[in-house]
LUMROLUM-193969 format. One record per residue: x negated, y negated, z negated of N, C-alpha, C, O in turn. Coordinates in steps of 0.02 Angstrom, whole numbers, padded with zeros to 5 digits, always signed. Layout:
XYZXYZXYZXYZ;...
END
This chain:
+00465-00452+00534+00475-00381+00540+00445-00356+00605+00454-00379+00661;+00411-00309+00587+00402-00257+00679+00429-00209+00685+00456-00193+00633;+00437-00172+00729+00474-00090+00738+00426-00072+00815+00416-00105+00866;+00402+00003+00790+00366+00018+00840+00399+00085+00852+00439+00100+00808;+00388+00148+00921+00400+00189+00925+00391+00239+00859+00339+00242+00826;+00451+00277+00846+00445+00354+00785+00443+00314+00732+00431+00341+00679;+00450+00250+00732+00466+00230+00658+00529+00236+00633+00581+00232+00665;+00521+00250+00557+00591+00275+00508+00596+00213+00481+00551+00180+00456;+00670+00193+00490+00711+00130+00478+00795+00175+00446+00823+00229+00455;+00809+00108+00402+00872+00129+00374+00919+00074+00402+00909+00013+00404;+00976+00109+00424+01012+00066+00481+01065+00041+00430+01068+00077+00380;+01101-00003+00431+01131-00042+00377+01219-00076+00406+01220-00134+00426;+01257-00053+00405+01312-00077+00431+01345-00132+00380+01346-00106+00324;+01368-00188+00379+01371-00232+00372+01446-00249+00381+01468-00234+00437;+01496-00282+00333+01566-00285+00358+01630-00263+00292+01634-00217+00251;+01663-00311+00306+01729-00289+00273+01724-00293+00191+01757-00262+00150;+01655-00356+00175+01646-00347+00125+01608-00277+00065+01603-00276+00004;+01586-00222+00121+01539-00159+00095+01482-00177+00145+01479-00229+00179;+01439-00128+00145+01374-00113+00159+01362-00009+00152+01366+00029+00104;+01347-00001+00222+01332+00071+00213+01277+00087+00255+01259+00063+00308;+01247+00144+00210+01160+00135+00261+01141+00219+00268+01159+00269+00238;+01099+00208+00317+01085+00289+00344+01027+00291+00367+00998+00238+00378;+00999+00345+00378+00911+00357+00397+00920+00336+00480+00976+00323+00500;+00866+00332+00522+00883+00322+00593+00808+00328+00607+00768+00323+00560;+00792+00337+00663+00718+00347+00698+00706+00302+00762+00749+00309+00805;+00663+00264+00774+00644+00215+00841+00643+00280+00887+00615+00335+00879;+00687+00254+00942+00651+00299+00988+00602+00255+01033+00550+00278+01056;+00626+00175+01045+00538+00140+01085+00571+00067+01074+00630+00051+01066;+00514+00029+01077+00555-00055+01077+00519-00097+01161+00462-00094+01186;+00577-00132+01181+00538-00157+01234+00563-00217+01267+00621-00211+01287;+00548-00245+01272+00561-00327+01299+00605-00366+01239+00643-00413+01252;+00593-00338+01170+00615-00384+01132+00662-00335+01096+00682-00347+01039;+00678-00285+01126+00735-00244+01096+00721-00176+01066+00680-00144+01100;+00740-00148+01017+00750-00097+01003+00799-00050+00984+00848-00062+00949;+00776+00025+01022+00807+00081+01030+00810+00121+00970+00759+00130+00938;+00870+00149+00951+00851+00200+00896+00911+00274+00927+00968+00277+00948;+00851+00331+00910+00854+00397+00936+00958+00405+00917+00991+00388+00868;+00977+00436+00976+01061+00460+00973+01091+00411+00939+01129+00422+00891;+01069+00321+00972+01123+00264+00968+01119+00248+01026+01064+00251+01054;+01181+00223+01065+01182+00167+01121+01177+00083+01064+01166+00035+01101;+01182+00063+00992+01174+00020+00982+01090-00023+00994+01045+00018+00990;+01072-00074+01004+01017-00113+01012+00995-00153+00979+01042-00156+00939;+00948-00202+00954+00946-00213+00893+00882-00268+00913+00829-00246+00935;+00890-00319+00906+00826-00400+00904+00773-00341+00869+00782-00296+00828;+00714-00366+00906+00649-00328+00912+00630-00370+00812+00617-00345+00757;+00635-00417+00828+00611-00492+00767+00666-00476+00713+00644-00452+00661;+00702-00481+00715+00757-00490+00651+00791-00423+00633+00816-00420+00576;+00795-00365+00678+00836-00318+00674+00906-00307+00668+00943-00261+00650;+00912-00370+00692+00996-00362+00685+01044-00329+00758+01019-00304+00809;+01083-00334+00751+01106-00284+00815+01135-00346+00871+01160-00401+00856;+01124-00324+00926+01127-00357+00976+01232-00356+01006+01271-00310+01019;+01237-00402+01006+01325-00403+01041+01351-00352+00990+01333-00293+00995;+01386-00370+00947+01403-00311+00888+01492-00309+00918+01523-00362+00925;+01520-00247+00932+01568-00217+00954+01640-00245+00917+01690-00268+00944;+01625-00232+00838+01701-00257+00825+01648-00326+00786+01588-00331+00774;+01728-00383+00774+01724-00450+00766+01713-00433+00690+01751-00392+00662;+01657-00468+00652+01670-00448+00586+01608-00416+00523+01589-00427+00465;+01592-00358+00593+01542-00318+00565+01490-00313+00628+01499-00317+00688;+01434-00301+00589+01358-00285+00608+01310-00239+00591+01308-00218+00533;+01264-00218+00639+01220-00150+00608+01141-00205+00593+01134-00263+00613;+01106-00177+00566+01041-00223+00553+01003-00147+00547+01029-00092+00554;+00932-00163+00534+00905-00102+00548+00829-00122+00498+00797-00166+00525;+00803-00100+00440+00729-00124+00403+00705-00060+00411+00736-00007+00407;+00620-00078+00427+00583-00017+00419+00577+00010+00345+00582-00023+00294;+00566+00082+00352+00563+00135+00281+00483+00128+00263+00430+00141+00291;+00511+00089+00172+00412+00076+00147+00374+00105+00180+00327+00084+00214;+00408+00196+00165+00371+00249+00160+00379+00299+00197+00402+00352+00177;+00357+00286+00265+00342+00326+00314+00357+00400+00318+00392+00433+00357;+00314+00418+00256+00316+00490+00252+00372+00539+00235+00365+00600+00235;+00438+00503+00217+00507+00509+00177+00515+00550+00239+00568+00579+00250;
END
């Protein structure tokens, strides 16, 4: 996987046995990590999964959108 700046990714919460997902926008990736616009969450540059996940249990993950233009 890559994630570059202004790319559209669907952020994916993970947990409790559901799955719920939402639009989200890169705001920049850098030393391995990536940012997405009005989150403090962080996210492995390589795998997209979220970095130190807050509650025990659940996780955010993050895949780029096919289709850019959405």
């Amino acid at each position: 996987m890559y994630f570059k700046k202004n790319m559209k990714v669907i952020q994916i919460l993970n947990g409790g046995g559901t799955r719920t997902a939402s639009h989200a926008k890169v705001e920049n990736v850098s030393k391995n990590v990536v940012k997405l616009f009005d989150s403090e969450i962080r996210f492995h540059a390589h795998s997209g999964i979220e970095i130190n996940p807050a509650i025990s249990g659940f996780y955010m993950e993050i895949v780029p959108l096919e289709d850019q233009d959405l």
